[in-house]
LUMZA-54843 format. One record per atom (N, C-alpha, C, CB): x, y, z. Coordinates in steps of 0.1 Angstrom, whole numbers, plus 5000, padded with zeros to 4 digits. Glycine has a CB too. Example, Ala and Ser with C-alpha at 12.3 -4.5 7.8 and 13.67 -1.06 7.14 Angstrom:
BEGIN
513249435078;512349555078;513249675078;511349555090;512849785071;513749895071;512950005079;514149945057;
# end
This chain:
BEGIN
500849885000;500050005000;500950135000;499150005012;502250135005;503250245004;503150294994;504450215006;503450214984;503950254970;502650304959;504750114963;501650224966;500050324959;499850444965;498350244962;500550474979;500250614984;500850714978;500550624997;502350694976;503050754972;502650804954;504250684977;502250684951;502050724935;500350834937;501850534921;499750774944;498650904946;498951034946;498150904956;500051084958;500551154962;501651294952;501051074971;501651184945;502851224932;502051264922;503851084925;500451224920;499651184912;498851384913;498751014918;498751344925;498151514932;498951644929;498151514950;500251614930;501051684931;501151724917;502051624939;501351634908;501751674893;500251774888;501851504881;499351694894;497851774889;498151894897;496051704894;498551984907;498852054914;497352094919;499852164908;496652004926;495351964932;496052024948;494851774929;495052124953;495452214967;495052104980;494352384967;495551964981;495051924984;495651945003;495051814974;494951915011;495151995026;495451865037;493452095032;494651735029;494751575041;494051525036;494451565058;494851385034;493651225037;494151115046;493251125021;493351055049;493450925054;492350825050;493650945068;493450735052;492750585047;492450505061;493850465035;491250445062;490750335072;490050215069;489950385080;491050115071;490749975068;490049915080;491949905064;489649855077;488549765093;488949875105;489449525100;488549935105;488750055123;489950075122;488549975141;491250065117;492450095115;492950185107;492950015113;493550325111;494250395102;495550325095;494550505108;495350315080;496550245077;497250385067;496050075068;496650485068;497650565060;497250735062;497550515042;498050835070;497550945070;498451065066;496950955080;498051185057;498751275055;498051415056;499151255044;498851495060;498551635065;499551715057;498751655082;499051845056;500051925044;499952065055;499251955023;501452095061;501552195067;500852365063;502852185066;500052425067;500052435084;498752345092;499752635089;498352255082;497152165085;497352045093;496552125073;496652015102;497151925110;495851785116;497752025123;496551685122;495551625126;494751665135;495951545129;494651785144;494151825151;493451985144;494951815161;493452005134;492852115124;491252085123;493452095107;490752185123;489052155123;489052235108;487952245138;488752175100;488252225085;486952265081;488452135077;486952345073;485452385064;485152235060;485652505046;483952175065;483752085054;482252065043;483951945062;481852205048;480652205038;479452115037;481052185026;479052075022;477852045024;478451835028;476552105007;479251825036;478951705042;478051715057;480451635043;478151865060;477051885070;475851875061;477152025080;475051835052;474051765046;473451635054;474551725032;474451575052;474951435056;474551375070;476551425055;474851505081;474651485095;473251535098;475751575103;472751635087;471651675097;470451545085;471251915097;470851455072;470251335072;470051245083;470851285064;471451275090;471251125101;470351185117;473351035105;470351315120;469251365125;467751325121;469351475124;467151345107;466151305104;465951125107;466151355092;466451095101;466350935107;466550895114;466850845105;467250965130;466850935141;465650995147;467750955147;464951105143;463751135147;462051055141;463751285145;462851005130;461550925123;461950775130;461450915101;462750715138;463150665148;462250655158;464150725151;462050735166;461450825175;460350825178;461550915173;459550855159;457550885155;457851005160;455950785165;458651095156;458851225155;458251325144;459951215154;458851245134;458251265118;457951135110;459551345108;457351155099;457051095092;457651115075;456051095095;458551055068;459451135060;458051105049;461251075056;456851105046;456051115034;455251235041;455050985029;455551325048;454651445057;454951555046;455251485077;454051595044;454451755035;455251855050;452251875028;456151925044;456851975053;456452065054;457951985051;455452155049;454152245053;453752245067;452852195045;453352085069;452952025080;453552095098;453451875075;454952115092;455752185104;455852315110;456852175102;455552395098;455852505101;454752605093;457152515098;453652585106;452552655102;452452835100;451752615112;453952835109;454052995108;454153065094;455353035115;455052955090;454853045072;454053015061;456053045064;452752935064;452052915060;450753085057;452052795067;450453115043;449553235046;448453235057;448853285035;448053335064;446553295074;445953295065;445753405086;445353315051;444053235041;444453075040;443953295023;445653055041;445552895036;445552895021;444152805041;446252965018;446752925001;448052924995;446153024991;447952794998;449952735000;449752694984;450652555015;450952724979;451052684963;451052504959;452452754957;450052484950;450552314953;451452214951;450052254948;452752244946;453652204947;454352194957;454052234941;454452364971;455052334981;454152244991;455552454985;453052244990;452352164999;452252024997;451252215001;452251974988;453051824980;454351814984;453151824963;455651864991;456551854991;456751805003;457151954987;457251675002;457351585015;458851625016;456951385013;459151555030;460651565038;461351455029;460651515057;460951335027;461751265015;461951295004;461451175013;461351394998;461351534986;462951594990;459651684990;462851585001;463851675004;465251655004;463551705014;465051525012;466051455012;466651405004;465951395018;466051324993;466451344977;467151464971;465151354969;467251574974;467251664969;466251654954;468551694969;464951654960;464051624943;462651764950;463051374939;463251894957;462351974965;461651984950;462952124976;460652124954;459952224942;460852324941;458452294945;461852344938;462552474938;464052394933;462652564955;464252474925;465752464908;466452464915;466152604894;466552554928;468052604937;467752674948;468952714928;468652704957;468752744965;468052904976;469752734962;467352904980;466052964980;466453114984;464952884990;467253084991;467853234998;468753314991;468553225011;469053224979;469953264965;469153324961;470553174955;467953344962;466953364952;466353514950;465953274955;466253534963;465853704969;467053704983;463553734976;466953834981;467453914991;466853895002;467554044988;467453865019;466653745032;467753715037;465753575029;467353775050;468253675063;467553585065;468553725078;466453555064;465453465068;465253325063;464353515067;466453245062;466653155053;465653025054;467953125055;465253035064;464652875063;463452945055;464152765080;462453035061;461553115058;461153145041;461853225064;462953165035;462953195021;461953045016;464853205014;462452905021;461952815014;460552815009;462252725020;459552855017;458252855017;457453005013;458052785029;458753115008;458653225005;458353224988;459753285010;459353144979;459653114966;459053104966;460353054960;458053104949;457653054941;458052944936;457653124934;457552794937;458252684934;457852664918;457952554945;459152644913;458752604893;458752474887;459852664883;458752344896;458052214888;457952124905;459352114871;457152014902;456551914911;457351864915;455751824907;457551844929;458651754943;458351604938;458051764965;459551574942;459651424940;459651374927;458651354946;460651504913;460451414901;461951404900;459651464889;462551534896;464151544892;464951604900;464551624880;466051584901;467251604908;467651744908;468251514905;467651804922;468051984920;468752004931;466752104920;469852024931;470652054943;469852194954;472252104937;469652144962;468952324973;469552244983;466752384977;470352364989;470652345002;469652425010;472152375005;468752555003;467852565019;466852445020;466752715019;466552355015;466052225020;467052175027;465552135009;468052125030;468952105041;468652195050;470152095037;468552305050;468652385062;467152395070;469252545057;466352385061;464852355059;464852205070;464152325039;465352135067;465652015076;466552005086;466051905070;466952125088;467752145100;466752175106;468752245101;466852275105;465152375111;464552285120;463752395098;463952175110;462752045112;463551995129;462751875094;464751945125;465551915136;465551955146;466551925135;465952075149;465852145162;464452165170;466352285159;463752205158;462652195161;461952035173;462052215147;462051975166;461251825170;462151805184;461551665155;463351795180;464251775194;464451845206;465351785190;464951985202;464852095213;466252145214;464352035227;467052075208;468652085206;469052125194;469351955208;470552145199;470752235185;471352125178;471752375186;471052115161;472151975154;472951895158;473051995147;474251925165;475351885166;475151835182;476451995160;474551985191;474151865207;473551755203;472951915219;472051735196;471251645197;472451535189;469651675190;473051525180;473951415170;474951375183;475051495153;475351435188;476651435203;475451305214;476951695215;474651355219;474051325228;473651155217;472851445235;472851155207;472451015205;473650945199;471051005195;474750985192;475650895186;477050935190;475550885171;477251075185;478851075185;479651055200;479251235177;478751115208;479551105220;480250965223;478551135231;479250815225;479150725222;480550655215;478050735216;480950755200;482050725192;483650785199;481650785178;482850885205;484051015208;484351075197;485450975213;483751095186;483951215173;483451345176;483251175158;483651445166;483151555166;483151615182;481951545158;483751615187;483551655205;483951805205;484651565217;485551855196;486051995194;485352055179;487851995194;484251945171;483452015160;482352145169;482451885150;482052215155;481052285155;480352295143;481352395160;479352385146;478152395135;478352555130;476152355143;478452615123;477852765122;476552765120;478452855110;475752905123;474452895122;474253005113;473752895134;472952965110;472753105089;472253235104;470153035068;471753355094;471253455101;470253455111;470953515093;469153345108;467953335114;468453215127;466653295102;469453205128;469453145146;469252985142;467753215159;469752945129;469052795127;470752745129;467852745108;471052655132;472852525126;472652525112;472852305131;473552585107;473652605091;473952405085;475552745086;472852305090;472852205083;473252205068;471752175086;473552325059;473652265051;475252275043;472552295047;476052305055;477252365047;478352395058;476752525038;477752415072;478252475087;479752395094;476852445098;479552295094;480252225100;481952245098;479652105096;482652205109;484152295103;484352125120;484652585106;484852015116;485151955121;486751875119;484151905120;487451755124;488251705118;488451605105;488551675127;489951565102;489851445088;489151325102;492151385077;490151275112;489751185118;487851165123;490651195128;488051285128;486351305132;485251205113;485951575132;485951265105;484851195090;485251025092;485551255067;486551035093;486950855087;486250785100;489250805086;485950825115;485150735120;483650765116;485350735135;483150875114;481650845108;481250785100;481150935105;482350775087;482350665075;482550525081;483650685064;483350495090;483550375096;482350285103;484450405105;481350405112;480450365116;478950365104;480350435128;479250475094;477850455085;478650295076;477450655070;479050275073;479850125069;479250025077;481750125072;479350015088;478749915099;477149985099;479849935117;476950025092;474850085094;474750115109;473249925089;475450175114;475150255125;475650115139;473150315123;476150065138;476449975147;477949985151;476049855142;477950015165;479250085172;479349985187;478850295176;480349875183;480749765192;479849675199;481449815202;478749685193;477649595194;476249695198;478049455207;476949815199;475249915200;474949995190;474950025211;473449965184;472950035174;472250165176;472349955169;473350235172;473350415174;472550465162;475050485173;472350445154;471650505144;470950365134;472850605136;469950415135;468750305128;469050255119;467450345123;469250115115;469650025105;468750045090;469349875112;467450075098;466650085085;466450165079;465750045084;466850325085;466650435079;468150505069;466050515091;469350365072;470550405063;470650325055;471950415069;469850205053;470050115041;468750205034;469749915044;467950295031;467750365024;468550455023;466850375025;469050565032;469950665029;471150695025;469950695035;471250545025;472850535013;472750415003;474550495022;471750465001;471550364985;470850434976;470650224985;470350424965;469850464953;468650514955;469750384944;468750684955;467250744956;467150794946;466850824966;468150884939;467350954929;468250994919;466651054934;468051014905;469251004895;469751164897;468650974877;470651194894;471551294895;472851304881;472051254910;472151284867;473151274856;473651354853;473051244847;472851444855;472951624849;474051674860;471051744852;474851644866;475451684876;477151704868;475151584889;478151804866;478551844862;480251764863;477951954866;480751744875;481551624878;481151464880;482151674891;481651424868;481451264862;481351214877;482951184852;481951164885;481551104898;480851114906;481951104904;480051224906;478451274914;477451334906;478451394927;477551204892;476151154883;476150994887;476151184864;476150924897;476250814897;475050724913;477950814896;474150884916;473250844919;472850964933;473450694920;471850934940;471651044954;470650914963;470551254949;471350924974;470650884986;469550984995;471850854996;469551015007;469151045014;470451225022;468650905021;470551255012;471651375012;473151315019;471051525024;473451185012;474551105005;474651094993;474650985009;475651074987;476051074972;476250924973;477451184967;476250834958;476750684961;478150724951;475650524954;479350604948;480250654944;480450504932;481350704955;481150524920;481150434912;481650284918;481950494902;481650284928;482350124930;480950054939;484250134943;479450124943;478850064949;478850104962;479149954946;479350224969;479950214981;478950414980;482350174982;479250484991;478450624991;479550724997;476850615001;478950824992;480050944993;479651025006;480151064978;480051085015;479651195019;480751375012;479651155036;480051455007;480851535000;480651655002;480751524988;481551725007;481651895007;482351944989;483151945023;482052044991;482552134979;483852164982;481852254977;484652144969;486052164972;486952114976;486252234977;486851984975;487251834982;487751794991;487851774978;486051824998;485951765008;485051635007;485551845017;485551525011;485151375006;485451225016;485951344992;484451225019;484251075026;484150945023;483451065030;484650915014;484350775003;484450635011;485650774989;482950625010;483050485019;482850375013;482050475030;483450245010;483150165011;483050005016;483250195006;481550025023;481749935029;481749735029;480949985034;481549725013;481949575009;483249535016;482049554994;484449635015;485449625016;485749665034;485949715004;484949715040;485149805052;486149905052;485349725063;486149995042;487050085042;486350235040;488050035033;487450325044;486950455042;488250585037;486050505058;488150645026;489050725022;488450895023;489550675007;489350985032;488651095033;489751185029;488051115045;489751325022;490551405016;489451515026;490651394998;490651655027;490551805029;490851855018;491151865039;490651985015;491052045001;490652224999;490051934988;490752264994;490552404990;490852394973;491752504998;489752314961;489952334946;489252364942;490352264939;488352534950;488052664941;488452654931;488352784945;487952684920;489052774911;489552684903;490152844918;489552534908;490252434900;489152334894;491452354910;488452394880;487052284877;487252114878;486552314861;488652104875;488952004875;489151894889;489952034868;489552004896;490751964911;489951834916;490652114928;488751844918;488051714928;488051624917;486451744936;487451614904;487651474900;488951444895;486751434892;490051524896;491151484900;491751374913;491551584900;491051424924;490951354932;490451234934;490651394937;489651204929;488551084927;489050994916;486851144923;490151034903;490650944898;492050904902;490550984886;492451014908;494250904918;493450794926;495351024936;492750854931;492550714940;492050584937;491750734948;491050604924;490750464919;492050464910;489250434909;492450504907;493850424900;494750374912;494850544890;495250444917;495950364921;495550334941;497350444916;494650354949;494450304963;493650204965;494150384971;492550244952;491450164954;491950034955;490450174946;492449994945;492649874937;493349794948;493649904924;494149904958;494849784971;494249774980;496149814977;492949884982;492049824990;490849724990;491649904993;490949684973;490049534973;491249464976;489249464956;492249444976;493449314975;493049304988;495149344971;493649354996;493649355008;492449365021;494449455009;491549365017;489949355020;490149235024;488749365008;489249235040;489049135051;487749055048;489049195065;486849205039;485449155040;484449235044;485249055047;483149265041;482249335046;482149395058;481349285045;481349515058;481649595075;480849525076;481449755081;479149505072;478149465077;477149305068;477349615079;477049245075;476249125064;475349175056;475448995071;474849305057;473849335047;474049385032;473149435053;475549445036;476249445018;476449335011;477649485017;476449225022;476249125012;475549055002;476249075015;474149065009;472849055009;472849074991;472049165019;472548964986;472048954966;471249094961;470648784961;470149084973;468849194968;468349244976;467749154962;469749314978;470049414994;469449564988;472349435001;470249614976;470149694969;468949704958;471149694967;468949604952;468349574943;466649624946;468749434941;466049594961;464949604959;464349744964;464349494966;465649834964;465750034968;466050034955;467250134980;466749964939;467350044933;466150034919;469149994932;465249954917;464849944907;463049974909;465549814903;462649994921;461450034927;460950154914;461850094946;462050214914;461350394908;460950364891;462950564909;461050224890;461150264864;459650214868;462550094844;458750184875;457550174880;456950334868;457450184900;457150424881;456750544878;456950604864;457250604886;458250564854;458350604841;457450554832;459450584836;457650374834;456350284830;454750364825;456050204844;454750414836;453450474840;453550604833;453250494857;454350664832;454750794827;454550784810;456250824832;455050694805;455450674787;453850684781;456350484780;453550724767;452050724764;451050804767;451650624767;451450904777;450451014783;450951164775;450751024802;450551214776;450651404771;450551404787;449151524758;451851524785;451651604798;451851764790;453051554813;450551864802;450551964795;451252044809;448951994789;452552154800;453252174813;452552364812;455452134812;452752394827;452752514831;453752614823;453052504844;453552714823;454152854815;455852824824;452953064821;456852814817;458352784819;458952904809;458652604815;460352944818;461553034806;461552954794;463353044811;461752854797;462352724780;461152764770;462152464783;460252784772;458952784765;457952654759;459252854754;458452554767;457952384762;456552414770;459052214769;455552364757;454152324759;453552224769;453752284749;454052084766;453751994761;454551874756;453252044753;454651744762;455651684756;454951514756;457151714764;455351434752;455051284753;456351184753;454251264741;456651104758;457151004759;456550854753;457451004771;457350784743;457250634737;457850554737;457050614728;457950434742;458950374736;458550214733;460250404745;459250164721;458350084710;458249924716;459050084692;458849904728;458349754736;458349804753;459749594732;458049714764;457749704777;458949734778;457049584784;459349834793;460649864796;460449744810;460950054799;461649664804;461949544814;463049594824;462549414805;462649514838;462949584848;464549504845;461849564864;465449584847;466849604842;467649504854;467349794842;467149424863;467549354875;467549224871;466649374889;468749194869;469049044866;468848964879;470649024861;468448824879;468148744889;469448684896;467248634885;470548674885;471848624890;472848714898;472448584877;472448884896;473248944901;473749004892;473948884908;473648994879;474849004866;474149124859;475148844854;475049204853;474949344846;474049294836;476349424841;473149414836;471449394822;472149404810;469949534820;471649374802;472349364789;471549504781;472049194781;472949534774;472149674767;470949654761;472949764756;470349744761;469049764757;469149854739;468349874771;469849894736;470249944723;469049894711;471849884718;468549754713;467649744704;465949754700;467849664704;466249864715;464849924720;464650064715;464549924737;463550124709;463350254703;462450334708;463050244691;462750484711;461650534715;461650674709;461450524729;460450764716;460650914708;460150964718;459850954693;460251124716;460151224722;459251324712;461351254726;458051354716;457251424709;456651594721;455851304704;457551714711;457051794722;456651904717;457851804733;456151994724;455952124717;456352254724;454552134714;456852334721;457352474721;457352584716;458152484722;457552674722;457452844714;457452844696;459052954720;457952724695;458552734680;457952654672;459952724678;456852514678;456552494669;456352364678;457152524658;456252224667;455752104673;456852004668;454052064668;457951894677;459051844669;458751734679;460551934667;459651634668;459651504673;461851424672;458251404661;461751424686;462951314689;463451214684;462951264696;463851074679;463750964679;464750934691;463950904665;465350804695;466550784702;466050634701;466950864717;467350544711;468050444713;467650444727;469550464709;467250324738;467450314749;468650214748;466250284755;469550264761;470550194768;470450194781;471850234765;471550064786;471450034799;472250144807;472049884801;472950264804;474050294810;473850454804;475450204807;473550544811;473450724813;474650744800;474150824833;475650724797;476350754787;477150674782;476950834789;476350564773;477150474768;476750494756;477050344772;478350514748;478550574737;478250414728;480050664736;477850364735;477550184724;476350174715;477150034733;475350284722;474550294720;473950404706;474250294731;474950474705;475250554693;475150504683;476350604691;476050374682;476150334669;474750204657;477750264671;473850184677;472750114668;471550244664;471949974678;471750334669;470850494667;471050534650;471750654678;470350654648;469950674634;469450784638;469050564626;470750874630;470851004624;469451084621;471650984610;469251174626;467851294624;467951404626;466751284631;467451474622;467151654617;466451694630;465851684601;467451754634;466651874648;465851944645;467351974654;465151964637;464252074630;464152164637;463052034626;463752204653;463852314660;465252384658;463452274675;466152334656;467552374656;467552394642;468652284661;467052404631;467152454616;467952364611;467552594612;467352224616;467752064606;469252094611;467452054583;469852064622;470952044630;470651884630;470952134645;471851794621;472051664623;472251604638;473051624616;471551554644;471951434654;471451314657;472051464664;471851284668;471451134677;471051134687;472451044679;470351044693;470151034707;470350924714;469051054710;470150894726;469750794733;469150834748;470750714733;468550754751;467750734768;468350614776;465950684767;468250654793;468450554797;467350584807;469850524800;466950494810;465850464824;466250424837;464950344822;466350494846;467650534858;466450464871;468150784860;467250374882;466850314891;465350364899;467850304898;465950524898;464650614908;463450624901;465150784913;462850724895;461950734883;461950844873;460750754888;463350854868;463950944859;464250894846;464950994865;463750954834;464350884820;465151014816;462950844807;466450984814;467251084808;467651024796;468451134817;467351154787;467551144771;468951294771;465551164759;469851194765;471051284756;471351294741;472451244761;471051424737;471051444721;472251564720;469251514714;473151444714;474551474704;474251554691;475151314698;474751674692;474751784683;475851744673;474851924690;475751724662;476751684648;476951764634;476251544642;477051944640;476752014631;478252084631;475352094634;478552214623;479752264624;480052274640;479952384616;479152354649;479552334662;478852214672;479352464667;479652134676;479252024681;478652074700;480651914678;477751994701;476852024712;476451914718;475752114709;475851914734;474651804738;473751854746;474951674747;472751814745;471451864748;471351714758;470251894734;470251814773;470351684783;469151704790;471551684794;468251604785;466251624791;466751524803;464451524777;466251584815;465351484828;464451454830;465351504839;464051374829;462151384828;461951254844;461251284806;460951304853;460551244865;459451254864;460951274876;458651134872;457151134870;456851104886;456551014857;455551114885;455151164899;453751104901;455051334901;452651064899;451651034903;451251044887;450951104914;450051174886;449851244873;450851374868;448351284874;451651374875;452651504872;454051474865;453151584887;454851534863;455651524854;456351664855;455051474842;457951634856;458951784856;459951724850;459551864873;460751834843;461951794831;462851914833;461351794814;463951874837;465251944835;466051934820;466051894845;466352094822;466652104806;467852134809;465952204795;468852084802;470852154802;471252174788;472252014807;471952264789;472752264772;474252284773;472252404761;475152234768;476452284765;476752384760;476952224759;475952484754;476652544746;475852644743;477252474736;476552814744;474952894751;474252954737;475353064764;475152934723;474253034715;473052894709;475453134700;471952974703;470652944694;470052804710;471252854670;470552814717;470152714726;468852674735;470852734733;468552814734;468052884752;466352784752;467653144752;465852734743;464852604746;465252544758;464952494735;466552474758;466852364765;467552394773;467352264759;466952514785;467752544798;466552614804;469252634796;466552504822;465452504828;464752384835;464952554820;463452464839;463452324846;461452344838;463852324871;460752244838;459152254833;458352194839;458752214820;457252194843;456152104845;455552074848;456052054847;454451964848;452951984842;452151864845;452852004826;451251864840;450451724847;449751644835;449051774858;449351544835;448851434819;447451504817;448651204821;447051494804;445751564802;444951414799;445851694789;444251464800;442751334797;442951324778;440351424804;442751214770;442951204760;441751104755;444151194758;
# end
């Protein structure tokens, strides 16, 4: 393992990645730690939105409790900012705490980003929300803070007492952490926290073991085998390594294992098949690249010696065939249900009417019985029929097993963007565990482009995230839409 550290190390260094500390933890054992002067093992760092992460495992200890109920509109709590007529918009009053926790709220972004407010939790239920909870993936941290809030509230303590008093004390972590708190007097759950490297690598150690700390179960077994497994797609996400799925305000990470992640690389990478945990400090503002720099030294060269050297599972439940399986494939239900309908969407920037989903056989549930990877789907066809400011156009594409598998290109067939003035391309879809169909259309004109639909479905509702690469003749396909199926 020396010689994988060092080539990491060498690996960081050449990328000139601002990197501040990591350590590696094999079965409860530090087997490798580094600190970069004036940073120390005893340094309390920014670690950002991995305070997400903590005030998640608050929530699951109060639905623990019959505190909450995570399908409760979060309305439900906080009657204060509710209007005295009682005319809450219907999307925020549809917006459950597991809405939340997904990050799948009614709101594109961050709420207090939005208007000018000290009043941050307040902002949430202040916004105007612009498509249905519980379809597509939108980063808001005032929903984290929104669930702080919830926290203090229910408990009587502030974040980090009430986490101290039911678990960490217990561990002996976080004891010299703290929380910052936003303007309005709340634990800035969503970003606050300024703790140690050691303080993460035991919290990873114990979320690895599902909350089980020398034979006592500190944190609910059943409320982290959902919260670190597959809740909701997240493709549209901008660094290749956190499109690879969203828990319960945990990230999962390409090997099967879940992230806890601050901005600027700060990173908890747990995996517990292996019982291991790799955590980095960092400051790579400024460096678009810096973190998944990070995230590729290490599968090149640590990971690889931490399967060699693997004792074996933290817990028997990673073992478990259809441990995952029966969190990961629950949500193509809802797309199922989704394909064949018109949904007519509300007034949106993009200017989309109106859209339909097809696709030309039964979307088979992608979960092999043996355990073994689905076999691409490439020979499955579907379309996209929609309408906008400009007119009425139709998609074709390719379904594949995999968000960007370029394999799937080559059984596809070339078509005329017509909204784009007969711009040649391709497509394909993939049908993502939670209840998200993401379709990517490859632009093949003098200037090359991709266009990136989210589409989530909801009961009778339906919301679509729009992305583009590339800002000129674009502006259709940036945004968020959505709308509900019309009777036909």
């Amino acid at each position: 393992m020396t010689e994988s550290i060092e080539r990491f190390q060498e690996k960081i260094l050449e990328r000139e990645v601002n990197l501040h500390s990591f350590l590696l933890m094999e079965g409860g054992r530090i087997t490798a730690e580094w600190y970069r002067p004036p940073y120390s093992r005893e340094t309390r760092h920014r670690m950002f939105s991995i305070t997400k992460s903590l005030t998640s495992l608050a929530i699951g200890l109060l639905e623990e409790e019959g505190k909450l109920c995570l399908t409760d509109s979060i309305c439900r709590y906080f009657p204060e900012f509710v209007p005295e007529d009682g005319e809450i918009h219907p999307w925020l009053k549809e917006c459950r705490i597991v809405d939340m926790l997904r990050m799948e709220s009614c709101h594109s972004m961050t709420t207090y980003k939005q208007i000018a407010t000290d009043r941050w939790v307040e902002s949430f239920f202040r916004v105007r929300p612009n498509h249905c909870p519980g379809t597509v993936f939108s980063y808001d941290t005032s929903a984290s803070i929104v669930m702080t809030a919830l926290a203090e509230k229910l408990s009587g303590r502030k974040l980090l007492d009430y986490l101290r008093e039911k678990v960490f004390d217990a561990v002996g972590i976080f004891q010299d952490a703290c929380v910052s708190e936003t303007p309005d007097g709340v634990s800035n759950g969503g970003s606050g926290l300024m703790g140690t490297t050691e303080d993460l690598a035991w919290l990873g150690h114990l979320l690895n073991h599902l909350g089980n700390w020398q034979g006592k179960q500190l944190l609910p077994e059943n409320y982290l085998l959902r919260a670190l497994n597959y809740q909701a797609g997240n493709g549209l996400q901008g660094v290749v390594d956190e499109r690879k799925g969203y828990g319960y305000q945990f990230w999962l990470n390409r090997k099967g294992g879940f992230v806890l992640y601050g901005m600027g690389g700060q990173l908890v990478m747990c995996f517990p098949e292996y019982d291991a945990v790799f955590v980095t400090t960092a400051y790579t503002h400024g460096d678009p690249a810096g973190q998944q720099s990070i995230y590729d030294a290490f599968y090149e060269y640590i990971y690889p010696e931490i399967v060699k050297k693997s004792a074996g599972p933290a817990h028997k439940a990673w073992t478990q065939a259809d441990y995952r399986r029966s969190f990961l494939f629950a949500g193509t239900e809802a797309v199922r249900d989704g394909l064949g309908r018109t949904y007519v969407l509300q007034e949106n920037p993009a200017g989309w009417k109106s859209f339909r989903l097809e696709i030309s056989e039964d979307v088979s549930d992608p979960a092999q019985k043996d355990g073994s990877e689905p076999p691409l789907q490439g020979k499955m066809r579907g379309s996209l029929r929609y309408e906008n400011r400009r007119g009425s156009w139709e998609i074709p594409f390719v379904v594949t097993d995999q968000p960007a598998d370029n394999r799937s290109f080559e059984q596809g067939e070339r078509f005329l963007l017509e909204n784009l003035e007969d711009t040649p391309a391709m497509a394909q879809a993939w049908i993502g565990p939670a209840n998200q169909l993401l379709l990517r259309v490859e632009l093949l004109d003098e200037e090359p482009g991709v266009l990136w639909m989210e589409f989530g479905f909801r009961d009778d509702e339906a919301a679509i995230h729009l992305k583009r690469s590339r800002e000129l003749y674009l502006e259709d396909y940036e945004g968020f839409c959505s709308g509900a199926a019309c009777e036909e």
